[in-house]
N, C-alpha and C positions, 0 to 999 in steps of 0.2 A: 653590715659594715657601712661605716659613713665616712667622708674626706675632707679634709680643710687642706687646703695652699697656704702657705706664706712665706714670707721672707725673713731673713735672720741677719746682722752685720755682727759678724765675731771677725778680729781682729785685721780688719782691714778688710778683712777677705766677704764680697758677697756671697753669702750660702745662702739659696733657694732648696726651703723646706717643704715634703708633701705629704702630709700626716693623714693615715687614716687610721679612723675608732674600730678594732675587730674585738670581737665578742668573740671568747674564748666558749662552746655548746657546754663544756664540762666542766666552766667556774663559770660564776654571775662577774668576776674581776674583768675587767675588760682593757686591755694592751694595745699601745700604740706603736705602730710602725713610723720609722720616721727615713724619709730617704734623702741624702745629703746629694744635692747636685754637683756640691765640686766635690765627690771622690767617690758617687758612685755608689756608695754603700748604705747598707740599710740597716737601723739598728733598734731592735726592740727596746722598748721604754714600757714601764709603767705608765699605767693612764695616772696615774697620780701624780708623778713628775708635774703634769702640766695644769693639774687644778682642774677642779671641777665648772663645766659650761653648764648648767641646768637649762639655760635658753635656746642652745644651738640646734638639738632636733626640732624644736616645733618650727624654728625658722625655715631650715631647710624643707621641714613640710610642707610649709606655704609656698615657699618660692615652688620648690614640683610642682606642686599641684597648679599655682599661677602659670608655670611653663606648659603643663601639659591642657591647659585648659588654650591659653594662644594660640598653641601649634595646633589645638582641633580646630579653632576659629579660621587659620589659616587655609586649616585644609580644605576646608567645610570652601570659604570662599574663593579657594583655584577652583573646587568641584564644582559650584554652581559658575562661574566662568565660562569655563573649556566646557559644558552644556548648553550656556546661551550661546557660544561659539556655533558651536558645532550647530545649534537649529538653525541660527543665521545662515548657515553655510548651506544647508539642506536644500533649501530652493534654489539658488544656485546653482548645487552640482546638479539636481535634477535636470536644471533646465540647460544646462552648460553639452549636453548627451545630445539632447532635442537643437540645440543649435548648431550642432557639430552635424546630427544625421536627421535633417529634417523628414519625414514620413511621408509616404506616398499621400496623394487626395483619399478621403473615406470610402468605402464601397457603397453605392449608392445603390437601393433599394431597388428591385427588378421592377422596372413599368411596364403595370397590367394592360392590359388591349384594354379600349372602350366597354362598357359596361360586366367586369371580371370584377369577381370577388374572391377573396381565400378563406378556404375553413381550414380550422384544425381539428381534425378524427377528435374524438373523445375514446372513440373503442373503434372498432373493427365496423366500417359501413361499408354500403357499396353507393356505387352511382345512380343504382334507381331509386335508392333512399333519398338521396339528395335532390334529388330531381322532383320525385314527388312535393317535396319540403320546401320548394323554391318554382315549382312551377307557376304558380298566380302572381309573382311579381317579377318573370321573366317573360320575354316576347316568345316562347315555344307556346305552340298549342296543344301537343301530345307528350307524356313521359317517355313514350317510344326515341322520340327525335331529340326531345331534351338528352336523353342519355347517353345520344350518340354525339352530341357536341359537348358532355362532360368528357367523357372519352378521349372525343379528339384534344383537346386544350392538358389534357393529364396523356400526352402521349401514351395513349391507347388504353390505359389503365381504369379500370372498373369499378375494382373491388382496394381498400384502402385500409392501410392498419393504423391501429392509433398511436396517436402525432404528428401522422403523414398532413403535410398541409395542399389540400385539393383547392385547384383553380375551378370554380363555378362563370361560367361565360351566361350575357345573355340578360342579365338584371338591368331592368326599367326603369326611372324614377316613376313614384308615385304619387297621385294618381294621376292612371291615363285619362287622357280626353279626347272625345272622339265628340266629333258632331254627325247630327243629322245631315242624308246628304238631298240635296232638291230632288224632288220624286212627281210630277203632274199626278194627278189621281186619275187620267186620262190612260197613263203609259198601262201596258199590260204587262200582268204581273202572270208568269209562271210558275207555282211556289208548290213545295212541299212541306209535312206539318211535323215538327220535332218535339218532341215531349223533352222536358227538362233536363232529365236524366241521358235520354239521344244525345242533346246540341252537346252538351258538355262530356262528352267523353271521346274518344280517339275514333270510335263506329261514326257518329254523327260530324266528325270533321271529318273522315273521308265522305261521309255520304254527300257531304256542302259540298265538295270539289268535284265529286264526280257529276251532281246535279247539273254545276255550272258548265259541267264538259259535255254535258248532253244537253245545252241549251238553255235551261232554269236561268233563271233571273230575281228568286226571290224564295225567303224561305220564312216562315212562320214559326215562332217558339215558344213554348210555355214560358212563361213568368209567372204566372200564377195559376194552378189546375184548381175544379171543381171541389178538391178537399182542401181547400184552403192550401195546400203547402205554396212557400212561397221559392224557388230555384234561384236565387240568388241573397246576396246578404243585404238586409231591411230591416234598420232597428223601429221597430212599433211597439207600442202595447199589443195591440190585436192579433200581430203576424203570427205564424208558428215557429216555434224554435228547433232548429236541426243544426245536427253537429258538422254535416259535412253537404255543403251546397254542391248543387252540380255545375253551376256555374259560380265560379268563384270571385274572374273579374268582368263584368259586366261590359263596357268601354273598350275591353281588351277582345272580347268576344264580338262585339260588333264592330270590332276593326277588321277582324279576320274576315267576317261576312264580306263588309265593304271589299276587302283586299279582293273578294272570289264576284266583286261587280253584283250584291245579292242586294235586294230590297229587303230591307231588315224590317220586319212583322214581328212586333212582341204581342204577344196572348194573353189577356187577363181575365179569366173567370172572374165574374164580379159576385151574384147575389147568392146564388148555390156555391156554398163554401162550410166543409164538415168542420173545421177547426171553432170556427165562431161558434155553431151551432151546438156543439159538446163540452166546448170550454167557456163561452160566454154567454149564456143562456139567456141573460136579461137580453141580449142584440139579435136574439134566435125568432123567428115566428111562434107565436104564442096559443098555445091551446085554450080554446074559450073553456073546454068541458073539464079539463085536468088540470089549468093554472100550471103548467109544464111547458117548453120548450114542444112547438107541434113538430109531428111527425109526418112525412110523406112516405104513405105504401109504409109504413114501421121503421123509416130509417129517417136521421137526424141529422139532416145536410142542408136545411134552408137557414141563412140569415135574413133578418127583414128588408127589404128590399126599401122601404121609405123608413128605414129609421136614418136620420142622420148621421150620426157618429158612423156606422158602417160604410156609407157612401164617400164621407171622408176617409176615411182609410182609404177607400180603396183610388180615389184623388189621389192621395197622396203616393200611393204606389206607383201610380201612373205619370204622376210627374218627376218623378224619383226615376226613372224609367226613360221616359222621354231629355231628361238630360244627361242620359250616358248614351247617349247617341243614335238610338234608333230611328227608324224613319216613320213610321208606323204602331199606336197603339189601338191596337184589337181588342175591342169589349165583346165576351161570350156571356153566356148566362146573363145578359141581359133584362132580363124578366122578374115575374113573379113564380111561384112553381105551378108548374099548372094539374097537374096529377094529387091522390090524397082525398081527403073529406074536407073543401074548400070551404064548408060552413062553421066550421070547426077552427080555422087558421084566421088569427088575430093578430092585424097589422098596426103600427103605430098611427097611417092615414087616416086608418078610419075613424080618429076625434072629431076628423073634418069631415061631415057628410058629404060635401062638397067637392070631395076630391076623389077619383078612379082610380083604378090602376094603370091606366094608361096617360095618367095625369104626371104620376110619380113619376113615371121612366121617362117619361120626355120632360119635365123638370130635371131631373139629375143630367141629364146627357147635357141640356142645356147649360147648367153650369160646369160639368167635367170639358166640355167643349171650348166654353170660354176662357178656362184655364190651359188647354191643350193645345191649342191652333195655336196661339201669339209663341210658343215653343218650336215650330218649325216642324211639327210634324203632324201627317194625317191622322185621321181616328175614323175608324170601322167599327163597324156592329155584325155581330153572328147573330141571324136568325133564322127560327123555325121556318121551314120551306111550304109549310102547312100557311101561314101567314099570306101569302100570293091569295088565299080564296079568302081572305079578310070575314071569315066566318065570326060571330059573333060569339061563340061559347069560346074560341079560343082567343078573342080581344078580352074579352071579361077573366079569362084565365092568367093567361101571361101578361098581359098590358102591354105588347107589341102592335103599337099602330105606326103602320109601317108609314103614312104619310105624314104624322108627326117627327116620330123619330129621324125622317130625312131629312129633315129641318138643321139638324144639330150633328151631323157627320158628312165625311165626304164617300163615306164607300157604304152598299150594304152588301153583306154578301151571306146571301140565305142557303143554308145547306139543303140543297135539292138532291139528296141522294136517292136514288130511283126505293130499292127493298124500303125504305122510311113510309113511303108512300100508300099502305097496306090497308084495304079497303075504299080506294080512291079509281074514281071513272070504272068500274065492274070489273077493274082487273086485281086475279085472284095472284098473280105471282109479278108484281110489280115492277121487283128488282129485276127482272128478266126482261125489260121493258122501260128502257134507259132512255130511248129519243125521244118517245111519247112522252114522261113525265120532266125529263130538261127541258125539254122545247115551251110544253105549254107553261111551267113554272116560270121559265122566263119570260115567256111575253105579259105574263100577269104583272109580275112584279117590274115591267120596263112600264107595261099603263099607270101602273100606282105609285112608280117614283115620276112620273112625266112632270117637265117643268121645275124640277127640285133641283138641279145641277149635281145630282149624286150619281154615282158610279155603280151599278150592279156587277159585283165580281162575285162568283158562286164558288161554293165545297161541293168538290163532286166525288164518288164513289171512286172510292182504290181499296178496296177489300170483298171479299168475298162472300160477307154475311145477305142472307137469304136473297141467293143467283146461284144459279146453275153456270150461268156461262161467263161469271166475270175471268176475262182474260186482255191481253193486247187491246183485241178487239173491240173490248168493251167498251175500254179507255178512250179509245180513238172516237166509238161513236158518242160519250158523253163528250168532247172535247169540241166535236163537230159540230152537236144540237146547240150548245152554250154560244159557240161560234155565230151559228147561221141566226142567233134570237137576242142580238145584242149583248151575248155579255162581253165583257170589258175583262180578259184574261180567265184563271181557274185559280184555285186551289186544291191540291189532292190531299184527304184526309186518309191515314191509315194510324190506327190506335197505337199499331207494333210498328210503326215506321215503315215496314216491309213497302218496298216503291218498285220491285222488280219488273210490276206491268209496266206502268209507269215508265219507268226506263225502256222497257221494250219498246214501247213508244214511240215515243221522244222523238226520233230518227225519221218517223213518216212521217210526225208534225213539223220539224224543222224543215222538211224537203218541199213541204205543202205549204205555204202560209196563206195562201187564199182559203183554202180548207180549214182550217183548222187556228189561224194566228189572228190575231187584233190589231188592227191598224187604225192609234189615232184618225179622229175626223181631221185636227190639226193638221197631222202629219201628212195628211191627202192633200188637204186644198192647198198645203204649199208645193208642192208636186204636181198637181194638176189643178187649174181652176176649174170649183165647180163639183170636183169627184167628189166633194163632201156629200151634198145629196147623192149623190148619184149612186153612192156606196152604200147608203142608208136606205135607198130605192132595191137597192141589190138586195140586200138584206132581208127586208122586208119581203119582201119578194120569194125568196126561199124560205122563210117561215111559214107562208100563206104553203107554201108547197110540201112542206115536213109534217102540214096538220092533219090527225087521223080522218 
């Protein structure tokens, strides 16, 4: 159905006509309705009556279709409108909420105590994990105590599930630094001897504390044993590689010493060293007869003692060493090997006819010397206590001329361990026979460094191989002989650390120190004018009296 409006003027009267086309579904004829506004009434007409419009639908098509196309235009632009509205508005009301109820300050992030850190669990740990995993860069010495000040900082808590965030106390900056502390090569050193694996474990830190509570004042540690391993971390070519050092931090360990008042003594096997000698064979002592690495007695533990490149290294260890703080670096294995088929062993010196074996070692010392002193710290030498009788098969052996070698250190300290002594002065059980071989070892070697301003401090016997009677006693009388024949303090060697004579000790030497202690020459003549000889009189004096 379609509609036209219009107007009509019959007889004066205005009639408003409103016509519309209805399609009749069951004739194609099509009838108009026509309604008369003055009367109201509606009267079917023939579409014919009014003549045919041929143009009137396509018209009204357009105009629809123009209307309906405006009125989406329109809508279309209220919709995009009331959208830019509305986001205008959006930060507004947001903010119109925040200015109505402004929010408390932000929670501020809980502050840690001085050196605290936070982990987060990954899985299920406990605190001795933790502890192990953060020990070398916190100021704990033991896991034992570390765990117990995890503990406390996690009110009282151990063990941790994952996510849990654990407070770790106790973290250092790195790295520590520690210096050397002033040491006279005069003062007397009380010391006992720690193998690597000892100093750095929780047995070897109580043993420093107790040492110090029975008197010690000094304690001696590997840094580098006889098999080449090296106890702490040293990036070389030459070094040997291990997964887990015993000593971890180096600086940190000798703070702890310091802390317990100890003269810090590091150890370095120099020329007998197994590592060089099976892994780097060209640096090893050389077989004239097998063009091999030589052997001693069938074993494979010598480097050349004058090759270069190995004395550097072992320089470099040593400096490495002396600046993390120690007070003291200790050269052992000193030497050449003296044991073996010595005609047979092929050294790099001997290009130079002109050069000894006792040429080589007091060159090196010379130079590891000149690099070592201007560092703040003394350098000692271990040697054979066999050395005192300057015998000639054993200079041409080891290359230990002990009036050389004085030249270029401030300490020697020759291991006069009595049982060593075995076939010496007709006694058949030596080591049972402790006064006699301290006494006279030291008066030999106080004539042979005479003049040389070096210190004679001895290793004396704290174990039990071949003696019947090492006990207390024992201790006491090598401490005594050492005493009364100038030496300048001791040191006690035991392999197993085991120190319990030792410690027995201890107590009747500190109660004695005319017996048994060292008393600076210094420390006399300021105390008494004059006691310096007069002590050195004393001295002397009772060695003339100790002699068999």
């Amino acid at each position: 159905m379609s509609c036209h409006y219009s107007s009509v003027n019959s007889s004066s009267i205005y009639t408003q006509n409103f016509r519309c086309r209805v399609s009749d579904k069951r004739t194609s004829t099509p009838a108009i309705l026509i309604f008369d506004q003055s009367t109201r009434t509606r009267v079917k007409m023939p579409s014919k009556t009014l003549g045919k419009s041929p143009m009137l639908p396509k018209k009204l098509h357009f105009i629809s279709s123009a209307a309906l196309i405006v009125l989406g235009l329109i809508v279309a632009v209220a919709v995009l409108t009331r959208h830019s509205q509305i986001q205008a508005a959006s930060p507004a009301d947001k903010q119109a909420p925040a200015a109505q109820n402004p929010p408390t300050a932000a929670a501020q992030p809980q502050q840690l105590p001085p050196g605290t850190i936070t982990y987060t669990a990954k899985a299920v740990t406990t605190a001795q994990f933790l502890a192990r995993g953060h020990l070398t860069e916190s100021s704990y010495m033991t896991v034992a105590e570390y765990v117990d000040a995890i503990a406390k900082a996690n009110n009282g808590k151990t063990s941790f599930k994952r996510d849990d965030t654990v407070l770790i106390p106790g973290i250092e900056p790195q790295p520590i630094v520690e210096k050397s502390r002033p040491f006279t090569k005069e003062t007397e050193v009380r010391a006992i001897y720690l193998t690597g694996g000892t100093a750095g474990s929780a047995h070897g830190i109580d043993l420093v504390k107790r040492w110090h509570q029975a008197g010690g004042n000094a304690v001696v540690f590997d840094i580098k044993d006889s098999d080449g391993t090296i106890n702490i971390p040293f990036q070389h070519p030459l070094a040997k590689k291990i997964h887990n050092y015993p000593i971890t931090n180096l600086p940190k360990y000798v703070r702890f010493l310091h802390s317990q008042d100890m003269h810090v003594i590091a150890r370095q096997a120099l020329f007998r060293d197994d590592n060089i000698a099976q892994h780097h064979g060209e640096l090893a002592v050389q077989s004239r007869s097998l063009h091999q690495p030589w052997r001693e007695n069938g074993k494979l533990v010598w480097s050349d003692s004058s090759n270069k490149e190995v004395q550097d290294y072992n320089i470099a260890l040593a400096k490495y060493v002396a600046a993390s703080g120690v007070d003291e670096i200790q050269f052992d294995y000193v030497r050449f090997p003296a044991e073996g088929n010595q005609a047979d062993a092929e050294f790099a010196f001997q290009k130079d006819p002109k050069m000894h074996r006792d040429d080589v070692i007091a060159n090196f010392l010379d130079r590891a010397y000149t690099e070592l002193h201007p560092m703040g710290v003394l350098v000692s030498l271990d040697v054979f206590g066999i050395m005192a009788w300057q015998r000639q098969v054993d200079l041409s052996h080891t290359g230990q001329d002990i009036v050389k070698m004085a030249k270029h250190c401030d300490v020697i300290s020759p291991m006069i361990y009595p049982s060593h002594f075995f076939g010496m002065d007709g006694y058949t059980a030596p080591g049972d026979a402790p006064e006699h071989f301290i006494s006279i070892s030291m008066d030999r070697f106080d004539k042979i460094t005479a003049g040389s301003g070096v210190v004679v401090r001895p290793w004396l016997q704290a174990f039990r191989w071949r003696t019947k009677t090492y006990s207390e006693e024992y201790i006491l009388k090598q401490v005594s002989a050492s005493h009364g024949h100038h030496g300048d303090g001791f040191l006690f060697w035991n392999a197993a650390n085991d120190y319990s004579k030792p410690f027995a000790a201890m107590p009747t030497m500190m109660a004695n120190p005319k017996t048994y202690l060292y008393t600076p020459p210094a420390a006399i003549a300021q105390n008494t004018p004059g006691a310096a000889s007069q002590e050195k009189a004393t001295q002397a004096q009772t060695a003339t009296r100790s002699q068999p």
